[in-house]
C-alpha positions as CSV (number, residue, x, y, z in Angstrom):
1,X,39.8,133.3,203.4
2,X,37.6,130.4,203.8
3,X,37.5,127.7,201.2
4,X,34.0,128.5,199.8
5,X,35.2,132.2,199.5
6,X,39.0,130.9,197.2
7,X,36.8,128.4,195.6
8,X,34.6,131.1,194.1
9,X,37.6,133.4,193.4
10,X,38.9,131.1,191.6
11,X,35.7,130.2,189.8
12,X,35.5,134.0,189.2
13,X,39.3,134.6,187.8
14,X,38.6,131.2,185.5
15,X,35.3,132.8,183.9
16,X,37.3,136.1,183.5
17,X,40.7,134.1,181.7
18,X,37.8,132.1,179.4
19,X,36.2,135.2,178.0
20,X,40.1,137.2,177.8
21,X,41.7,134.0,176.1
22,X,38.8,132.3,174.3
23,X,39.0,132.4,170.3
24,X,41.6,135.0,170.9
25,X,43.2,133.7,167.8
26,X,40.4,135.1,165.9
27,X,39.1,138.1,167.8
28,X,39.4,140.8,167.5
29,X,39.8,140.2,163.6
30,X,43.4,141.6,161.6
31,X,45.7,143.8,163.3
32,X,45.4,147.5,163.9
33,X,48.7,149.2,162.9
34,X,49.0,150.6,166.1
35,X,49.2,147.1,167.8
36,X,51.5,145.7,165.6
37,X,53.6,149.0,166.0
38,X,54.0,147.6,169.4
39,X,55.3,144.3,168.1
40,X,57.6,146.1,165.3
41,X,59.6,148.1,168.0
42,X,59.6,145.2,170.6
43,X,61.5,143.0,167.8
44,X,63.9,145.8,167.0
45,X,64.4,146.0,170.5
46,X,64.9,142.2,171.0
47,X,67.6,142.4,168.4
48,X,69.4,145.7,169.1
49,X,69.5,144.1,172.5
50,X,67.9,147.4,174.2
51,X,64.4,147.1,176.1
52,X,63.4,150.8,176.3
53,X,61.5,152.5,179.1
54,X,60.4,154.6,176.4
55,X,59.5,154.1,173.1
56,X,59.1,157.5,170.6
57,X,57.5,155.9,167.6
58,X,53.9,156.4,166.8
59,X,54.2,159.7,169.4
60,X,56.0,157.8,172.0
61,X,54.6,155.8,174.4
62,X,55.6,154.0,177.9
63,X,57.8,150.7,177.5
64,X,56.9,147.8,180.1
65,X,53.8,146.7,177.9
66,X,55.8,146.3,174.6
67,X,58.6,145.4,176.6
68,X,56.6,142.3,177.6
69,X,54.9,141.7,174.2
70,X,58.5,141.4,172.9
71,X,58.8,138.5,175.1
72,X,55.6,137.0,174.0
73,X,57.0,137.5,170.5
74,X,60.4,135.8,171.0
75,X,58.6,132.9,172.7
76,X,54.8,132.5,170.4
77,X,56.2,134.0,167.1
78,X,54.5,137.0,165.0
79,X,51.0,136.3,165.5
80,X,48.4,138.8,166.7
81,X,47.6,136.8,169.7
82,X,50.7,136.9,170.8
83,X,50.7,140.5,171.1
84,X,47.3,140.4,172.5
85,X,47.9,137.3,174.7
86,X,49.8,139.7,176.9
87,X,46.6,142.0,177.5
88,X,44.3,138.8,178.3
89,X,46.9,138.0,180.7
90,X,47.0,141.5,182.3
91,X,43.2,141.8,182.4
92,X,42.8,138.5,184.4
93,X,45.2,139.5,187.0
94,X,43.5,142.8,187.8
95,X,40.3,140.6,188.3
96,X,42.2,139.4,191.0
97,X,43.2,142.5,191.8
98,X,40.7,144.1,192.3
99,X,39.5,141.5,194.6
100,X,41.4,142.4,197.2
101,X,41.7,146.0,196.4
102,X,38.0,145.8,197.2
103,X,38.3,143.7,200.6
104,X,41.1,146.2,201.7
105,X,38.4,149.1,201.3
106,X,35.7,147.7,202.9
107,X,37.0,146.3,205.8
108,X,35.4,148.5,208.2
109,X,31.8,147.2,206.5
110,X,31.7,144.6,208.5
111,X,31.1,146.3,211.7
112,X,27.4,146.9,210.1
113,X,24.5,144.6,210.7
114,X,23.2,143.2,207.0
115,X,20.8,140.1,206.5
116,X,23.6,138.7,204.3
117,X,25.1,135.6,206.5
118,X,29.0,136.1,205.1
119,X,31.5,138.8,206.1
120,X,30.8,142.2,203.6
121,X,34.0,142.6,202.6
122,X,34.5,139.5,201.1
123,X,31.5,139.3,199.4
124,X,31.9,142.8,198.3
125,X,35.0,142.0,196.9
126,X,33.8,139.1,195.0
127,X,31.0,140.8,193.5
128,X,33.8,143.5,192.2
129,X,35.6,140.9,191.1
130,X,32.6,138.8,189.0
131,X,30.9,142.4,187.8
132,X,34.6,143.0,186.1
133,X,35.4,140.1,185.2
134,X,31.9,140.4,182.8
135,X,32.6,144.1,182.3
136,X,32.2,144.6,178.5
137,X,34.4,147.8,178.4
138,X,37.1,145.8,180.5
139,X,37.0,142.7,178.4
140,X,37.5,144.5,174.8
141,X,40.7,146.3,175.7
142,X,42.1,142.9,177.6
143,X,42.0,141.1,174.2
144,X,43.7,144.3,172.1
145,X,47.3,144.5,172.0
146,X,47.4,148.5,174.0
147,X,49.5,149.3,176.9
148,X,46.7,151.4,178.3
149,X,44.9,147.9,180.1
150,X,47.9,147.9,182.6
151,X,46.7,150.8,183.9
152,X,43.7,149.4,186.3
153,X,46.2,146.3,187.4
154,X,49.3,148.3,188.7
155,X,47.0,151.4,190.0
156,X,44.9,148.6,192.1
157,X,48.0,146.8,193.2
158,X,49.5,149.8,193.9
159,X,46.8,151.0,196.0
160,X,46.1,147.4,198.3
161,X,49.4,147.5,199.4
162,X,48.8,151.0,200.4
163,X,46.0,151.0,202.5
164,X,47.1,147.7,204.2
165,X,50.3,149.2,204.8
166,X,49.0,152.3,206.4
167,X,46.6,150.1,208.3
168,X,49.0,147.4,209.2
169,X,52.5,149.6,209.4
170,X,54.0,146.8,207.7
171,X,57.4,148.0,205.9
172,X,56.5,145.3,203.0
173,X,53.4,146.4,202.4
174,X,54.7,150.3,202.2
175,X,58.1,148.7,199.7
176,X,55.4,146.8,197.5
177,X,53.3,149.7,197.1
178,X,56.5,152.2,196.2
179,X,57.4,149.3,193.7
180,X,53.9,148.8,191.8
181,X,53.5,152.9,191.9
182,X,56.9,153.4,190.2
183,X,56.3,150.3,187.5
184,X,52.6,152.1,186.9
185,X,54.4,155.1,185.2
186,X,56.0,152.6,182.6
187,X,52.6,151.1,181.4
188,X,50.8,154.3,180.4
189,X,50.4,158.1,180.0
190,X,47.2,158.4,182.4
191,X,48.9,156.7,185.7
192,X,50.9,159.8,186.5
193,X,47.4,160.7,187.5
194,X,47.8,158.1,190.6
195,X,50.4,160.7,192.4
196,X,46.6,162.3,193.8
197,X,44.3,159.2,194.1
198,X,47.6,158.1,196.4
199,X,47.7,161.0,198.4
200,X,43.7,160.8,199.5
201,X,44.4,157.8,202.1
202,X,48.2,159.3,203.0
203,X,46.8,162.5,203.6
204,X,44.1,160.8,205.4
205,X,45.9,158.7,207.8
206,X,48.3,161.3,208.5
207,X,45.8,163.6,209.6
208,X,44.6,161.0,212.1
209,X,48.1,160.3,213.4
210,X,48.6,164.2,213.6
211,X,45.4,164.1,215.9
212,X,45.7,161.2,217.8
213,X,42.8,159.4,216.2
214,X,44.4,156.3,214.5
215,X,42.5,153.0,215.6
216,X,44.0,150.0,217.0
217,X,44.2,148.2,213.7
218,X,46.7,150.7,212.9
219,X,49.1,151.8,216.0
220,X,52.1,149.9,214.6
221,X,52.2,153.2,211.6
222,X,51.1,155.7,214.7
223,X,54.3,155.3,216.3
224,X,56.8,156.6,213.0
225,X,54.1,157.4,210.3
226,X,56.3,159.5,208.2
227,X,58.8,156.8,208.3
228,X,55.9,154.7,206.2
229,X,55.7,157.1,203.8
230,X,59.1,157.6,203.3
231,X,59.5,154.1,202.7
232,X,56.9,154.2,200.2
233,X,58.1,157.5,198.4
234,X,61.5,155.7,198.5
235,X,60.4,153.1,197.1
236,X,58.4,154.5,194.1
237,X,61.4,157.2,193.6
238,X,64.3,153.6,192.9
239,X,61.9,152.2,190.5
240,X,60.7,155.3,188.9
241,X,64.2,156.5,188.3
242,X,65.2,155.0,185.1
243,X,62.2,156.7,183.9
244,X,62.8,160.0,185.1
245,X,66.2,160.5,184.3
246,X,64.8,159.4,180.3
247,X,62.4,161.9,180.3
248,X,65.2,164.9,182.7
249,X,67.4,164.1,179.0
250,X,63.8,163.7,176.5
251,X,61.8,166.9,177.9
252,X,60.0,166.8,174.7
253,X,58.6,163.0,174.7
254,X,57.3,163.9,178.2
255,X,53.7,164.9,176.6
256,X,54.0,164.6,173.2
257,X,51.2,163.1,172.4
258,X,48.7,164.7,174.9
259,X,49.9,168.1,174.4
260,X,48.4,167.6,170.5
261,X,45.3,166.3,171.6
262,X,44.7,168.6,175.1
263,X,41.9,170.9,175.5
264,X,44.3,173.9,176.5
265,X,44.9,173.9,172.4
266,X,41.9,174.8,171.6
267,X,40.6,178.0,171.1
268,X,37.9,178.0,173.8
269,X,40.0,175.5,176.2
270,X,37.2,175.7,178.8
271,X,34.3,175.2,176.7
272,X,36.1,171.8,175.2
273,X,36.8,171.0,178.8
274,X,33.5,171.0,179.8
275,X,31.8,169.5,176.9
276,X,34.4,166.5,177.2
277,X,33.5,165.9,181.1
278,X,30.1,165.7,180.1
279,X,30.6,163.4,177.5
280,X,32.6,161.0,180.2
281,X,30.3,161.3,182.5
282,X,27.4,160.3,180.4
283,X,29.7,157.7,178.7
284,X,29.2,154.8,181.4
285,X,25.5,155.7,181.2
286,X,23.8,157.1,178.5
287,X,25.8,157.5,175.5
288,X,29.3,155.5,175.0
289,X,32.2,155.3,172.5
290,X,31.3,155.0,169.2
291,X,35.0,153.9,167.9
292,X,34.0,150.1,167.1
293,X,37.7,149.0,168.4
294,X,36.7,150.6,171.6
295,X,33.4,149.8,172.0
296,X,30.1,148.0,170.2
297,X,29.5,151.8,168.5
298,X,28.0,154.2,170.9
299,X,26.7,152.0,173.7
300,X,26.7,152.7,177.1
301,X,30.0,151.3,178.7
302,X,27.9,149.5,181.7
303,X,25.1,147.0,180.8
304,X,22.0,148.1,182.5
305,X,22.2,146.2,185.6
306,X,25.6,147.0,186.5
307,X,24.6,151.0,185.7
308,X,21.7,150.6,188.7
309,X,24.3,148.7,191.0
310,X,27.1,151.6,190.3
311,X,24.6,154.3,190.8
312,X,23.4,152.7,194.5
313,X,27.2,152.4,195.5
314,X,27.8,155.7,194.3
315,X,25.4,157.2,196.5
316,X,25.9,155.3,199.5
317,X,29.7,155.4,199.2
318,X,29.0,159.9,199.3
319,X,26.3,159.0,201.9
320,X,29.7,157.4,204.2
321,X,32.1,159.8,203.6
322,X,29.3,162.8,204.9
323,X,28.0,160.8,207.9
324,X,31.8,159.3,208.9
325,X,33.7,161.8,208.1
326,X,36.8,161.7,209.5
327,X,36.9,157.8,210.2
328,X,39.0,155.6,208.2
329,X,35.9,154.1,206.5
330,X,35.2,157.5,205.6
331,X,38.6,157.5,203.9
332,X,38.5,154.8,201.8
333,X,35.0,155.7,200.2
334,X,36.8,159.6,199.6
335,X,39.8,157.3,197.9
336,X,37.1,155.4,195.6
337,X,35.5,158.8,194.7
338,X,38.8,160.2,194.0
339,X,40.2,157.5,192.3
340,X,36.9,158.0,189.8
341,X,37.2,161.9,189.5
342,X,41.0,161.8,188.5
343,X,40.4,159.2,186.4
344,X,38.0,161.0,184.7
345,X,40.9,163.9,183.6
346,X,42.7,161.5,180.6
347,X,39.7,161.6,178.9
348,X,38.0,165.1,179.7
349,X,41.5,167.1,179.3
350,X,41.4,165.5,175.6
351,X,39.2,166.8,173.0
352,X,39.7,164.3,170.3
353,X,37.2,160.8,169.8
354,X,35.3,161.9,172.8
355,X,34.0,160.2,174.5
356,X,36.8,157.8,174.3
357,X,36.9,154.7,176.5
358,X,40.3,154.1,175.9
359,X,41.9,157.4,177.2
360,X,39.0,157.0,180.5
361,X,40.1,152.9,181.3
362,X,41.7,154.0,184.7
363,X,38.2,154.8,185.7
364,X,37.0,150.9,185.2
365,X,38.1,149.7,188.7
366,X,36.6,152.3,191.1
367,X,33.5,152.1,188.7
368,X,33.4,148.7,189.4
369,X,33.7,148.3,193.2
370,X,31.1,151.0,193.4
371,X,29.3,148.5,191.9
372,X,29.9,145.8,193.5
373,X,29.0,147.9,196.3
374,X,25.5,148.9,194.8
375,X,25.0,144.9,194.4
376,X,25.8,143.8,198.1
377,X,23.2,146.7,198.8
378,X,20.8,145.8,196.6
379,X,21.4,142.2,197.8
380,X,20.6,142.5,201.4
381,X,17.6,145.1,200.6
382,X,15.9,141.5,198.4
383,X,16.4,139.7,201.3
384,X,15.4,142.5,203.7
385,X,11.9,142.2,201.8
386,X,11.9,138.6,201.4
387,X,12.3,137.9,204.8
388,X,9.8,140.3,205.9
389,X,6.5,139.0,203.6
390,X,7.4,135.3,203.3
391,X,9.7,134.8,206.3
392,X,13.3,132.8,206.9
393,X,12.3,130.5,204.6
394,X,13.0,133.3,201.4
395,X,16.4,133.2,202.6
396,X,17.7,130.7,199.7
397,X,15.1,131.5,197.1
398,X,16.1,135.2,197.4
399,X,19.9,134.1,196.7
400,X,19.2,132.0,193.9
401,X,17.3,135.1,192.1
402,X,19.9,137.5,193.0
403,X,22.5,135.0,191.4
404,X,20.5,134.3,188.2
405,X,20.3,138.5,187.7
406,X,24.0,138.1,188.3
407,X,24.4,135.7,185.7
408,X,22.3,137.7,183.0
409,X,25.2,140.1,182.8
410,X,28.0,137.2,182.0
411,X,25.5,135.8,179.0
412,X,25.2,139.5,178.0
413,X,28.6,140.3,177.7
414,X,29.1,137.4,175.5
415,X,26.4,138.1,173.3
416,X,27.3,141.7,172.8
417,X,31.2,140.7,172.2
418,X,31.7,137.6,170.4
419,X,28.0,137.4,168.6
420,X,26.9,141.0,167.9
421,X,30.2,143.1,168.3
422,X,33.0,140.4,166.6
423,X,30.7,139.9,163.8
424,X,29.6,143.6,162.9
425,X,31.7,144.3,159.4
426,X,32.5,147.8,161.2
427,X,34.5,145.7,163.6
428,X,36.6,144.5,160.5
429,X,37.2,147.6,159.4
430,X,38.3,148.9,162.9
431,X,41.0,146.3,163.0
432,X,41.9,146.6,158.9
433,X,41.2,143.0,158.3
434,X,42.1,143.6,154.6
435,X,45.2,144.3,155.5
436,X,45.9,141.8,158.0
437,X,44.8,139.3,154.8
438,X,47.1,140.9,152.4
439,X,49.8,140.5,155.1
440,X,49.7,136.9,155.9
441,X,49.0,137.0,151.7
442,X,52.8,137.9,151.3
443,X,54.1,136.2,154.7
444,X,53.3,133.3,152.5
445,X,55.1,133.8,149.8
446,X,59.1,132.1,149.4
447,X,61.7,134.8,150.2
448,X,63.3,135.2,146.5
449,X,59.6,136.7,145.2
450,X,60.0,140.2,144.9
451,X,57.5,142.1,147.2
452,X,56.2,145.4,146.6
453,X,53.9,147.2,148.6
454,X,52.7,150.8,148.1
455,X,51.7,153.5,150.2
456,X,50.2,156.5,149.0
457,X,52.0,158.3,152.2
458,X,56.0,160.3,153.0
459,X,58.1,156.8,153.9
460,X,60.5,156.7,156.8
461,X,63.7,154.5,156.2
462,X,63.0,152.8,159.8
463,X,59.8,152.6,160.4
464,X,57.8,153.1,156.8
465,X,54.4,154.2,157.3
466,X,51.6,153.7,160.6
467,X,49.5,152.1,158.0
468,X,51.9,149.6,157.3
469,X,52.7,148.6,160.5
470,X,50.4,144.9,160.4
471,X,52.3,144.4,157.0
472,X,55.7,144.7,158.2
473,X,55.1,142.4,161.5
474,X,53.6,140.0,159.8
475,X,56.2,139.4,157.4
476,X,58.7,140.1,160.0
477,X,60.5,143.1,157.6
478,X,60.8,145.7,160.1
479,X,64.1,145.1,160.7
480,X,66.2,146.6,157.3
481,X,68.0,143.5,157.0
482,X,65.2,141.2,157.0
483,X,64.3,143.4,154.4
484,X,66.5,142.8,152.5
485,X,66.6,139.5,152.5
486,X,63.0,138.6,152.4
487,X,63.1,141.1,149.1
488,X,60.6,143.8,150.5
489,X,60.2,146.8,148.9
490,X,57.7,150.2,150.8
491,X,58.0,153.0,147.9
492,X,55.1,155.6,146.8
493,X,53.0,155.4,143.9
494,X,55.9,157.5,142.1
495,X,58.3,155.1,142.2
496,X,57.1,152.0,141.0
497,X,58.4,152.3,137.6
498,X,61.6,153.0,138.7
499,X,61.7,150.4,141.1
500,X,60.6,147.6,138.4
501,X,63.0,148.4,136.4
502,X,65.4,147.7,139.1
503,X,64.1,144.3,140.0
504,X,65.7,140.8,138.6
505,X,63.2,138.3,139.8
506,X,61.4,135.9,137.7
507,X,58.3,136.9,140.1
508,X,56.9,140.1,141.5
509,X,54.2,140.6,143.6
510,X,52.7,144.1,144.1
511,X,49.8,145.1,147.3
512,X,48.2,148.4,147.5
513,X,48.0,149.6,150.4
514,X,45.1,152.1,151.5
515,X,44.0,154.8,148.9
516,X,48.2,153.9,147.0
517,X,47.6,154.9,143.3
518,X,48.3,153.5,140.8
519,X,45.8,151.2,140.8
520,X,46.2,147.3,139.7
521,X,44.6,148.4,136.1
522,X,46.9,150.8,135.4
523,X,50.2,148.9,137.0
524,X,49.3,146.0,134.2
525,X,48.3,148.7,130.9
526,X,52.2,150.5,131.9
527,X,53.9,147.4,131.6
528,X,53.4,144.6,128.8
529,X,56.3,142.9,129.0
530,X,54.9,141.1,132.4
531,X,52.8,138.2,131.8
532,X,49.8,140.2,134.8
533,X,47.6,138.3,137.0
534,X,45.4,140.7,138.7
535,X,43.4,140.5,141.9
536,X,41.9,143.0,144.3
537,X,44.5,144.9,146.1
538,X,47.3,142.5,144.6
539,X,49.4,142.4,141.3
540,X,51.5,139.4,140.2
541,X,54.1,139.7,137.5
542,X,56.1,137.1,136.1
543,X,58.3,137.5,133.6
């Protein structure tokens, strides 16, 4: 790498840490329960002393992610940022990522003549890298606190190691790439999907070792080529064993959560299946999520520009793999296709939300080197035409407009996230900002105040409700004994007289949570002998 080319990767990472990490203290407003689920059990875990490769609240779900908010947790306190720290972290690193994911699949490019001065894989790389680093759909799920957003860092690791392992023969590179693969099935459901976007380039390169057809760049792998891949398989099989053997003794929490939510339990299971593929495909596009957590409701997951660069790189990258078939160019633009297709299959096998960025994440990175790939294109084609009507003098002028297009999309992102989207009250809804208020409301308060908060849903000893999830990490009354001694009380509607008639304490504060009944009013008509102050959501008794 030259130092023009780290200079503007660094530039590039910096712009995509400022827009993960800025004012993340304040957006995305509140705390959706299912975040601060993720901070509830990595406390418990914390203090039980026992990190989980699984975790079977909430419908169970993979445990490197919480594992690592825990940490952020024990080290920043119980903040929503600190949960959501950890994303902004992880989506900055696949920027990087990506970067050279990108170079590795594109190496062959530069054996093509284009007007651009610089090698094409490096500045197709960078361009991947800048286009996510401003992606919209990437940026809003680095700055929420959900395991799914190490999905498009540990499948892109995964798979640079890969291909520079089967084009180098480097036992490293095959060791790293078992390694990432087998931590990729702790972060979330939709990497077991990677076992076939890996086997596109092994399948690939092993057919040109069986035929005799591997170039020079990769003779060191020719001579023992299953020996790679048993280094690799070896690898991913030690790291991905804790996990196995979980799930050999849990059969059940294997697909809990997508066997509720699959297309096979419909009634017309291919009918659902198709309609959802539609809606994914048309969801970069045309017509995109319309949760407001995922998405600014129902807006296409690519700004326009980026939508005309992916749809050139799509159709040159099918255009390679017809007219080189059989080359290893050829097989990395088949891996980018195929890493898009079965990424496609978390989302369209689902029939709930659709379409639902979330569930489709793991199609952001090859969406996003295709293109970068439609922008070197369209690149070279302005220059093509600006060196042709006004000659070698366009050369710099042509640049400079192509970079100003390229900067629209940063300015846009922006706008759309922190301007349009973080103010939209359906945003503060999406994150239940009320409760997240009445939370840091009773966090507030001294430990000997009694605390009551109802829920108008079944209570679990352990965990209480979903609903209440933000309440109970804010206040740090997860754990039973904490409790207990912070003087917490979950009980349904039904048992709030018996409860008060329990309670000692000179003060006694009561929050509604949801649709709870009985309402304030009627808490303060049922019992006199409290002298009642009453606001919305909240009831404070003293005696």
């Amino acid at each position: 790498m030259s130092r023009k080319e780290i200079l503007i990767l660094v530039t590039i990472v910096a712009l995509a840490g400022f827009l993960r990490f800025f004012e993340l203290t304040q957006t995305p407003p509140g705390l959706y329960p299912d975040e601060a689920m993720n901070g509830n059990n990595g406390i418990e875990a914390l203090a039980n002393h026992d990190l989980k490769v699984f975790y079977t609240d909430n419908n169970g779900r993979e445990g490197l992610f919480i594992n690592l908010q825990a940490l952020s947790v024990w080290m920043f306190g119980r903040e929503a940022w600190a949960l959501r720290g950890v994303s902004a972290l992880v989506g900055t690193l696949t920027v990087l990522a990506l970067y050279f994911v990108a170079k590795e699949l594109f190496i062959d490019e530069k054996k093509r003549n284009f007007t651009f001065r610089l090698n094409p894989p490096n500045i197709i790389a960078l361009l991947s890298a800048y286009l996510l680093a401003t992606s919209y759909w990437h940026l809003n799920f680095s700055r929420i606190g959900f395991r799914a957003i190490c999905l498009p860092l540990f499948a892109s690791v995964a798979l640079y190691f890969l291909l520079k392992g089967l084009r180098t023969g480097k036992t490293l590179d095959m060791i790293l790439a078992g390694i990432f693969t087998g931590l990729g099935l702790y972060t979330y459901i939709a990497f077991r999907f990677m076992v076939f976007i890996l086997a596109i380039p092994v399948v690939g390169y092993g057919w040109k070792w069986v035929k005799g057809k591997v170039s020079h760049a990769a003779e060191q792998i020719a001579g023992c080529f299953p020996c790679a891949v048993l280094t690799f398989t070896f690898a991913t099989f030690v790291v991905a064993l804790p996990f196995g053997y979980y799930f050999l003794h849990h059969p059940e929490d294997f697909s809990s959560r997508s066997s509720q939510i699959s297309v096979f339990a419909a009634k017309s299971p291919i009918f659902e299946f198709a309609k959802s593929t539609i809606a994914t495909i048309a969801m970069p596009l045309v017509f995109g999520d319309c949760n407001p957590r995922h998405n600014l409701p129902c807006r296409p997951e690519l700004s326009p520009l980026v939508a005309i660069f992916f749809l050139v790189g799509l159709a040159a990258s099918i255009k390679r793999v017809v007219k080189s078939w059989g080359s290893r160019e050829a097989i990395s633009h088949s891996l980018i296709l195929g890493w898009l297709i079965f990424m496609m299959f978390p989302a369209s096998l689902t029939r709930e939300g659709m379409p639902h960025a979330l569930r489709a994440i793991g199609m952001i990175p090859p969406m996003i080197i295709l293109a970068g790939f439609g922008a070197w294109i369209v690149g070279n084609k302005l220059l093509e035409i600006g060196q042709r009507k006004f000659g070698e003098k366009s050369y710099r002028p042509t640049i400079l407009l192509f970079l100003a297009a390229l900067a629209t999309i940063f300015f846009l992102t922006y706008k759309t996230y922190f301007v349009v989207w973080a103010q939209d009250p359906k945003t503060q809804h999406a994150f239940t900002a009320d409760t997240f208020t009445m939370a840091r409301y009773l966090n507030g308060l001294d430990d000997q105040t009694e605390k009551l908060v109802i829920v108008d849903e079944g209570i679990d000893q352990r965990t209480v409700t979903i609903s209440s999830q933000t309440i109970l990490f804010i206040t740090g009354s997860f754990l039973q004994t904490d409790r207990a001694n912070k003087h917490y009380h979950y009980i349904r509607p039904q048992q709030l007289d018996e409860t008060l008639a329990g309670l000692t304490g000179k003060k006694i504060v009561i929050s509604f949570l949801d649709n709870a009944s009985p309402y304030p009013a009627e808490v303060a008509k049922n019992h006199l002998e409290f002298h009642v102050q009453n606001f919305p959501n909240f009831l404070i008794l003293e005696n």
